[in-house]
ROBALO-507538 format. One record per atom (N, C-alpha, C, O): y, z, x. Coordinates in steps of 0.05 Angstrom, whole numbers, padded with zeros to 5 digits, always signed. Each point is the difference from the previous one (the first is absolute). Layout:
BEGIN
YZX...
//
This chain:
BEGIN
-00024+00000+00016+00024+00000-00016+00026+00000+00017+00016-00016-00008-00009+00031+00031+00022-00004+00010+00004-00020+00011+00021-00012-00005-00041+00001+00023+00002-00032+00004+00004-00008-00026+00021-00013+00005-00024+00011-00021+00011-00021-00024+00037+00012-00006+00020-00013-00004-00024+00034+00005+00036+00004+00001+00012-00009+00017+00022-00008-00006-00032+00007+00035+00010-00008+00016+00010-00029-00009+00024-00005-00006-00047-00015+00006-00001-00028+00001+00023-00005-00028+00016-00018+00001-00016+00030-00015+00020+00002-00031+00026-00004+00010+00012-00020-00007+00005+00046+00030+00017+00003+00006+00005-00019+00014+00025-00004-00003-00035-00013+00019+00010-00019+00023-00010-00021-00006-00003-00016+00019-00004+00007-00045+00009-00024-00018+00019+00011-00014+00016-00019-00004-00011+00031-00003+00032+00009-00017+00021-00003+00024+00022-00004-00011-00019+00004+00028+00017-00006+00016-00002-00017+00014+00020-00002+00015-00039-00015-00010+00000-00025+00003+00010-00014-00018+00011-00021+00007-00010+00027-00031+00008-00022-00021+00029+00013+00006+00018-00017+00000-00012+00041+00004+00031+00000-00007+00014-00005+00023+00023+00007+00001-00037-00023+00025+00009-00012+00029+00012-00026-00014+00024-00005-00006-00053-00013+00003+00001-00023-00021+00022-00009-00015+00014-00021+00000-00015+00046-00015+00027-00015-00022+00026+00012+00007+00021-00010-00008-00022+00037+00026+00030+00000-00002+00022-00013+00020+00023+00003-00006-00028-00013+00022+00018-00033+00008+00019-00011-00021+00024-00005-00002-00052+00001-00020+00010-00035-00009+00015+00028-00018+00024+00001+00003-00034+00019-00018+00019+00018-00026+00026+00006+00017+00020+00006-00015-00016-00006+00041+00026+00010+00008+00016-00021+00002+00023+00007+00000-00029-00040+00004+00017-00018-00006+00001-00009-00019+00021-00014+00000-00033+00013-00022+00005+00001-00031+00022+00023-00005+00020-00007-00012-00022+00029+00020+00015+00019-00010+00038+00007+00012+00020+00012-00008-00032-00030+00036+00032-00003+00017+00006-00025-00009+00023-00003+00008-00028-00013-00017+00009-00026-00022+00017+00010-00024+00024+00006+00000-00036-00006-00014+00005+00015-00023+00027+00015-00002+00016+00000-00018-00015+00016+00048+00023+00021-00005+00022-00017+00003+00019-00003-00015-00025-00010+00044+00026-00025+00008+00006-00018-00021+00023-00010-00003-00045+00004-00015+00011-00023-00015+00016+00017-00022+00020-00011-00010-00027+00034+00002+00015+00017-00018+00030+00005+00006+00018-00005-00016-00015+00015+00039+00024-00005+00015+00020-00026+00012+00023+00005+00008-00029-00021-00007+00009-00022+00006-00007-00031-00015+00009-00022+00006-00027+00031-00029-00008-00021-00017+00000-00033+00010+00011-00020-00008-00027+00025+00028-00018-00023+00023-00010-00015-00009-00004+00011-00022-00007-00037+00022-00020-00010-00015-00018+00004+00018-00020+00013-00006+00024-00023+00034-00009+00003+00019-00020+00022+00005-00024-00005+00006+00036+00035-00011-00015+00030-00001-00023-00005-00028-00024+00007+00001+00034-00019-00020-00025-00003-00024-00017-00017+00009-00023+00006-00005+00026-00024+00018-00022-00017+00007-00018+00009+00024-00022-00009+00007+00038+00032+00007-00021+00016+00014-00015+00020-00014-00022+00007+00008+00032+00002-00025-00007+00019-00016-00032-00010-00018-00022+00011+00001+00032-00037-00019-00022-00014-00003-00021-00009+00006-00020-00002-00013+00027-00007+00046-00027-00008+00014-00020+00025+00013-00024-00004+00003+00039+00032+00005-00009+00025-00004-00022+00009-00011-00021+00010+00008+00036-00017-00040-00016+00005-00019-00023-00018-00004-00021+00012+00001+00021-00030-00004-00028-00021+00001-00021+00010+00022-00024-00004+00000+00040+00018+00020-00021-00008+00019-00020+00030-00005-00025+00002+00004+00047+00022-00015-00011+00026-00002-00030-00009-00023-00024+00002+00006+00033-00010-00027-00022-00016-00020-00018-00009+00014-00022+00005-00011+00019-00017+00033-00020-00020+00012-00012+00033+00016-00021+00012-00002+00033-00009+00009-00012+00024+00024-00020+00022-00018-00024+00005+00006+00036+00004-00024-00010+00017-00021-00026-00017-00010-00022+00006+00009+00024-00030-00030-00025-00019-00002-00027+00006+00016-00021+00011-00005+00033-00023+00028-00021+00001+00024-00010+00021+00014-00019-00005+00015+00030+00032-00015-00014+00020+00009-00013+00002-00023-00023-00009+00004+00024+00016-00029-00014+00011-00026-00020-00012+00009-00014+00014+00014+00006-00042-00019-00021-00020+00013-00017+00000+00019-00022-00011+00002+00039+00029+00017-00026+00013+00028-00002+00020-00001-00019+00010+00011+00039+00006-00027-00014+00030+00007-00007+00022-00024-00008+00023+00003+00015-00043-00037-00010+00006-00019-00028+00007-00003-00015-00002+00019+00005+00011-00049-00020-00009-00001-00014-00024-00015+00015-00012-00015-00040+00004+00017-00008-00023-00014+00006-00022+00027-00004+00000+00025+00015-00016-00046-00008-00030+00014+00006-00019-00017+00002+00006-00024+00004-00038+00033-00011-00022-00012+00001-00024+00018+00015-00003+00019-00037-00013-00027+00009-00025+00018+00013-00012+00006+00018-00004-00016-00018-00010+00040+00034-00007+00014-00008-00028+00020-00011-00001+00022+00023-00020-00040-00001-00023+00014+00021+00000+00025+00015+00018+00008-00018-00044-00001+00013-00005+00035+00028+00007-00015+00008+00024+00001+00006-00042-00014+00021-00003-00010+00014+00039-00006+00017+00014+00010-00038-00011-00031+00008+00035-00006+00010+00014+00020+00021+00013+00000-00047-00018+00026+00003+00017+00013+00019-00001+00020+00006+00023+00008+00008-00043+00004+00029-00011+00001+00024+00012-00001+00018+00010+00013-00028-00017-00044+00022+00019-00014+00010+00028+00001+00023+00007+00000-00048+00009-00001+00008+00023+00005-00001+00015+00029+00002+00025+00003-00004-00045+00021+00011+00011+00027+00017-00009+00000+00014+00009+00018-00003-00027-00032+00028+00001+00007+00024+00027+00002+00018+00007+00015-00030+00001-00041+00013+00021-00003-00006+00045+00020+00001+00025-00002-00009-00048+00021-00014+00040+00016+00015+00002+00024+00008-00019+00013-00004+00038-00008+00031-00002+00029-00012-00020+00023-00021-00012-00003+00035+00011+00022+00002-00015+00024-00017-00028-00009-00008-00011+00020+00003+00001-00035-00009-00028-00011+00027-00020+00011-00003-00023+00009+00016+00029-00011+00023-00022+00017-00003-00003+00019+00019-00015+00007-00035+00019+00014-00013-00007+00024-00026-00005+00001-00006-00006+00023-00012+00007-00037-00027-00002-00011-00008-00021-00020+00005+00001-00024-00023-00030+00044+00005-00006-00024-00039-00008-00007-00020+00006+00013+00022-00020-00033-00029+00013-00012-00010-00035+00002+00013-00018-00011-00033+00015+00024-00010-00040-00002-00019+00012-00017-00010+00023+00004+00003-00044-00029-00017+00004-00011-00018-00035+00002-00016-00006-00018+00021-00009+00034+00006-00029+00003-00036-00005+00002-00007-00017-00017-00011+00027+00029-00032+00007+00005-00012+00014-00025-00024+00007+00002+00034-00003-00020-00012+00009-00021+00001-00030-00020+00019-00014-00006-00058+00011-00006+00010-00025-00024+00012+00012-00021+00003+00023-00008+00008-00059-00003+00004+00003-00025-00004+00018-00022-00024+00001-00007+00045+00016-00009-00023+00028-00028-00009+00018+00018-00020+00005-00013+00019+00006+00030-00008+00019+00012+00007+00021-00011+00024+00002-00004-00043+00024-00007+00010+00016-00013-00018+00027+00015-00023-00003+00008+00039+00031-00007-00004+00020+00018-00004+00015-00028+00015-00004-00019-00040+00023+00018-00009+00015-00016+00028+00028+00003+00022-00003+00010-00036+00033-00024+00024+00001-00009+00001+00030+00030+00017+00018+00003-00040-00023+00013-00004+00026+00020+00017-00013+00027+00018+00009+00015-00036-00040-00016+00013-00011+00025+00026-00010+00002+00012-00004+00022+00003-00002-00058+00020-00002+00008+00022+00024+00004+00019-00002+00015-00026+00026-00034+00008+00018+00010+00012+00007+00041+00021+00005+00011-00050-00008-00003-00004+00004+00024+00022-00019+00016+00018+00010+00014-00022-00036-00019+00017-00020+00007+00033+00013+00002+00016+00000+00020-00012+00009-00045+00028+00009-00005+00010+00021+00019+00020-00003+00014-00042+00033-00014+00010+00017+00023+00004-00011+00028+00018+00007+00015-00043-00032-00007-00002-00010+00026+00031-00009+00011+00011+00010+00020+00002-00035-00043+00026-00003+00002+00024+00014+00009+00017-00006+00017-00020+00027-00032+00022+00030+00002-00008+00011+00022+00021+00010+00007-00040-00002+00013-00011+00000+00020+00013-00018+00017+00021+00008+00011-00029-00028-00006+00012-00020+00015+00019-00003+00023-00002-00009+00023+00021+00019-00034+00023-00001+00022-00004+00023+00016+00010-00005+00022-00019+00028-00023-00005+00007+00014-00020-00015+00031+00000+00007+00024-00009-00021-00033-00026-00013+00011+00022-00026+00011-00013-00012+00018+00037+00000-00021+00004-00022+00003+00039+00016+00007+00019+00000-00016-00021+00011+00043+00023+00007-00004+00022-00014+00009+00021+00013-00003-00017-00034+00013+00020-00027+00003-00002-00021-00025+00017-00017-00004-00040+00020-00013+00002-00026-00020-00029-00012+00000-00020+00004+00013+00024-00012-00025-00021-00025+00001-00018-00004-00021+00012-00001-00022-00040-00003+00020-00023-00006-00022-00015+00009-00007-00011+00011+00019+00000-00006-00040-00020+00019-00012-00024-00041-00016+00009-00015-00017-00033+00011+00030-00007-00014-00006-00026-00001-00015-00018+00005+00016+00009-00009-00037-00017+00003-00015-00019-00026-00005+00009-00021-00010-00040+00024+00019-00014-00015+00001-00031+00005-00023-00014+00020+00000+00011-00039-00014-00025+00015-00014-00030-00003+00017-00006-00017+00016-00009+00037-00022-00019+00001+00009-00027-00007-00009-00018-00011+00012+00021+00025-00044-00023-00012-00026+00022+00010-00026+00024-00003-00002-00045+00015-00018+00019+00002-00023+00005+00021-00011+00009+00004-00023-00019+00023+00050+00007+00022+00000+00017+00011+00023+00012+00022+00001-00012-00043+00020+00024+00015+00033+00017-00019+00004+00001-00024-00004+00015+00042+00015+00017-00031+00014+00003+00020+00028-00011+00021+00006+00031-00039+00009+00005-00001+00027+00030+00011-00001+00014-00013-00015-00002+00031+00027+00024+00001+00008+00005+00005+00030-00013+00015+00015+00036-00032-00007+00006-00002+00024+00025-00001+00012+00013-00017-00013+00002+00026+00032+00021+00011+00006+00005-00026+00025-00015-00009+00017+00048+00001-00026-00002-00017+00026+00040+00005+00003+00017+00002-00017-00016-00002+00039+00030+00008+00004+00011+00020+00028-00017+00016+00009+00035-00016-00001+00014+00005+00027-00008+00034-00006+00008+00011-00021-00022+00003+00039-00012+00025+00004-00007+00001-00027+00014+00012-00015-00042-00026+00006-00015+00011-00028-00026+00015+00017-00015-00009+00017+00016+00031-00029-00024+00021+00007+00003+00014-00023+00020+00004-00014-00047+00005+00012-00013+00021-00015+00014+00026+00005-00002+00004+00024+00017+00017-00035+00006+00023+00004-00029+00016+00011-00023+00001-00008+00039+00013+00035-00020+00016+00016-00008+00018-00027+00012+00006-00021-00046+00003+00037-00016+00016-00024-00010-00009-00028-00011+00017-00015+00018-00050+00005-00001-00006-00027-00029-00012+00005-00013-00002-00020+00000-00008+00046-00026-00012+00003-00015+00034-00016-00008+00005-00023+00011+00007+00043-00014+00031-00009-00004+00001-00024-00021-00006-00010+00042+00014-00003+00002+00002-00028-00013-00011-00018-00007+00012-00020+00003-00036+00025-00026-00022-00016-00031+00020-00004-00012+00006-00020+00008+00000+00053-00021+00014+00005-00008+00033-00009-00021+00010-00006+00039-00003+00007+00007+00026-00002+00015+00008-00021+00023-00008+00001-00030+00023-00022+00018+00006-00019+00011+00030+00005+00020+00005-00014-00030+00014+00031+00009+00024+00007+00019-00010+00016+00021+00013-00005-00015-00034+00029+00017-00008+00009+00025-00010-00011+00022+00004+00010-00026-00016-00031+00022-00004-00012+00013+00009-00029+00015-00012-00014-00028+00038+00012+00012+00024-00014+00014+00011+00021+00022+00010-00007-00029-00008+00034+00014+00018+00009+00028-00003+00010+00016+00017+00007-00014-00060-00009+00016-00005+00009+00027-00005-00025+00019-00015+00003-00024+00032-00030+00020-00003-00009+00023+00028-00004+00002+00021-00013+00012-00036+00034+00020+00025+00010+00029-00006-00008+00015+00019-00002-00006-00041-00003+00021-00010-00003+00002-00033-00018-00015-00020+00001+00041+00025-00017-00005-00027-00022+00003-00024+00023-00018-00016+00000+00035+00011+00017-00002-00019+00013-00019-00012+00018+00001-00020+00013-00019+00040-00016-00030-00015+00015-00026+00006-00022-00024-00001+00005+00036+00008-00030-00031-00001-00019-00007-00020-00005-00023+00002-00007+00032-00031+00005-00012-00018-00010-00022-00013+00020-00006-00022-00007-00003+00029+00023-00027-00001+00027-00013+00022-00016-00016-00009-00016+00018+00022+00015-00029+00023-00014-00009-00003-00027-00022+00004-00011+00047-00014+00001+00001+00002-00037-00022-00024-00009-00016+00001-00019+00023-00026+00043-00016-00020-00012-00033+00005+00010-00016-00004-00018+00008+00010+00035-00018+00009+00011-00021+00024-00027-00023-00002-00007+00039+00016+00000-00008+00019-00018-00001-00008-00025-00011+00015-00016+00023-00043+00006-00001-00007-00027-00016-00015-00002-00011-00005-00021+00002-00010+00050-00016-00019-00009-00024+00010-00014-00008-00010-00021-00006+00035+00034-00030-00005-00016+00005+00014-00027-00020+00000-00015+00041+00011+00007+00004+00019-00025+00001-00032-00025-00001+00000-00025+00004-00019+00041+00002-00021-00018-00027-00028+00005+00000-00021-00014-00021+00027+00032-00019-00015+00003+00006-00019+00019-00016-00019+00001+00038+00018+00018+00004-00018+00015+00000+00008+00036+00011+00020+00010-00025-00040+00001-00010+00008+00025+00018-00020+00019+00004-00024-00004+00008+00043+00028+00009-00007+00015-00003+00001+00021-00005+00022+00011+00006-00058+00008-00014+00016+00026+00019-00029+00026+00003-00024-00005+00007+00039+00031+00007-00023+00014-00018-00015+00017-00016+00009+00016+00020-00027-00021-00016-00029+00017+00004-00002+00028+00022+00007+00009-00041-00016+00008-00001-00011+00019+00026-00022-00007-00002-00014-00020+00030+00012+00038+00013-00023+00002-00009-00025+00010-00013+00004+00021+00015-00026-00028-00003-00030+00011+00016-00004+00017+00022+00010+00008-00046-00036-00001+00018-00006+00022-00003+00015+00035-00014+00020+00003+00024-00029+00013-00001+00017+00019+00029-00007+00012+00014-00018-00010-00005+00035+00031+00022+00000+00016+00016+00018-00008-00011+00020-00011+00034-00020+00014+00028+00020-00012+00015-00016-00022-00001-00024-00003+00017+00042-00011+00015-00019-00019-00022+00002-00030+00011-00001-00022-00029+00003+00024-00016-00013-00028-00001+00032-00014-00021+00008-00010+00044+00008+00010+00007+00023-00023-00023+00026+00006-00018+00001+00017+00024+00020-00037-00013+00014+00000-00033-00005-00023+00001-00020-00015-00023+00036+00014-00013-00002-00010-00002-00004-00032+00009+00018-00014-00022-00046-00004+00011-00001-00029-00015+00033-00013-00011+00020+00010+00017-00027-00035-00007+00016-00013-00020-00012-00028+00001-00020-00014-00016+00039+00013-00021-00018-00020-00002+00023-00018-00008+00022+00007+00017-00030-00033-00003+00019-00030-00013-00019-00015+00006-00023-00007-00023+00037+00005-00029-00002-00026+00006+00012-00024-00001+00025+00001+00010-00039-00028+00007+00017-00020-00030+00017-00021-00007+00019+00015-00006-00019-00033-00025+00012-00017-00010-00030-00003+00012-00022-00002-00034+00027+00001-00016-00018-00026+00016-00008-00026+00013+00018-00011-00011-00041-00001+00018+00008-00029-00020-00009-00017-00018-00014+00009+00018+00020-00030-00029+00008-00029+00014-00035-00008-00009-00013-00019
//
């Protein structure tokens, strides 16, 4: 149980990392445009707001409960809206046509995203390859893309990565690690291709359930 308070509290403040950015320039808009009746300040104020909507959307979606299926397109959609995605960008270009992610893996998919920049801290790609009609491939490609130290562990180890939730700015390495099997999905890193330097860090391979 305290581990579960724990993990409660530092998703509650992760989310309130998350959103309070964009709520404090919605809210310093607003005042300026009140004061100086800007159009300029409303139209910051507006785009603020859209984006707080998108942000809110898309966590509910990874860190709610339930689920639903989430095509390429969907799923798109809703990284757009998760912080540091303005430097992150998502190829979905190796996936066919209708490709549709059940409602664990796309879940999974979603935290992976929000994750990400951590993993990609100059920019770069989060690349998604299918594998059958339950895994796909994700793969990191971009100027210093690595795996956050300790997140291999964590796969392996789930006492390891309880222990490593100490702070909201590094829970999303343990969180995903820990959700996966509470939701039937197995995660594990690959041998990289290829040989030499340059060819990235190790992909990642999520296996979502069986679906009835």
């Amino acid at each position: 149980m305290p581990e579960t308070v724990q993990l409660a509290e530092l998703l509650c403040a992760r989310l309130c990392h998350d959103l309070g950015g964009t709520i404090g320039i919605l809210s310093g808009a607003l005042e300026l445009a009140r004061r100086a009746e800007r159009d300029d300040r409303l139209a910051d104020a507006i785009e603020a707001s859209d984006a707080l909507s998108n942000r809110l959307r898309v966590l509910r979606a990874a860190w709610g409960p339930g689920g639903a299926r989430l095509d390429a397109a969907r799923l798109r959609e809703l990284a757009a809206g998760l912080p540091g995605q303005d430097r992150v960008r998502l190829d979905l270009d190796a996936l066919p046509r209708g490709t549709q992610f059940g409602p664990a893996l796309g879940r999974m998919l979603l935290n992976l995203l929000a994750f990400a920049p951590e993993a990609l801290p100059r920019g770069g790609a989060v690349v998604l390859a299918p594998v059958d009609a339950t895994a796909v491939v994700a793969r990191l490609s971009g100027l210093r893309a690595a795996w956050p130290a300790g997140f291999a562990g964590y796969l392996n180890d789930p006492a390891a990565a309880r222990a490593a939730l100490a702070a909201p700015r590094a829970l999303l390495g343990p969180w995903l690690a820990l959700l996966a099997p509470r939701l039937g999905v197995a995660l594990s890193l690959l041998l990289p291709t290829g040989t030499g330097r340059g060819n990235g860090p190790a992909p990642l391979l999520l296996r979502g359930p069986a679906e009835a």
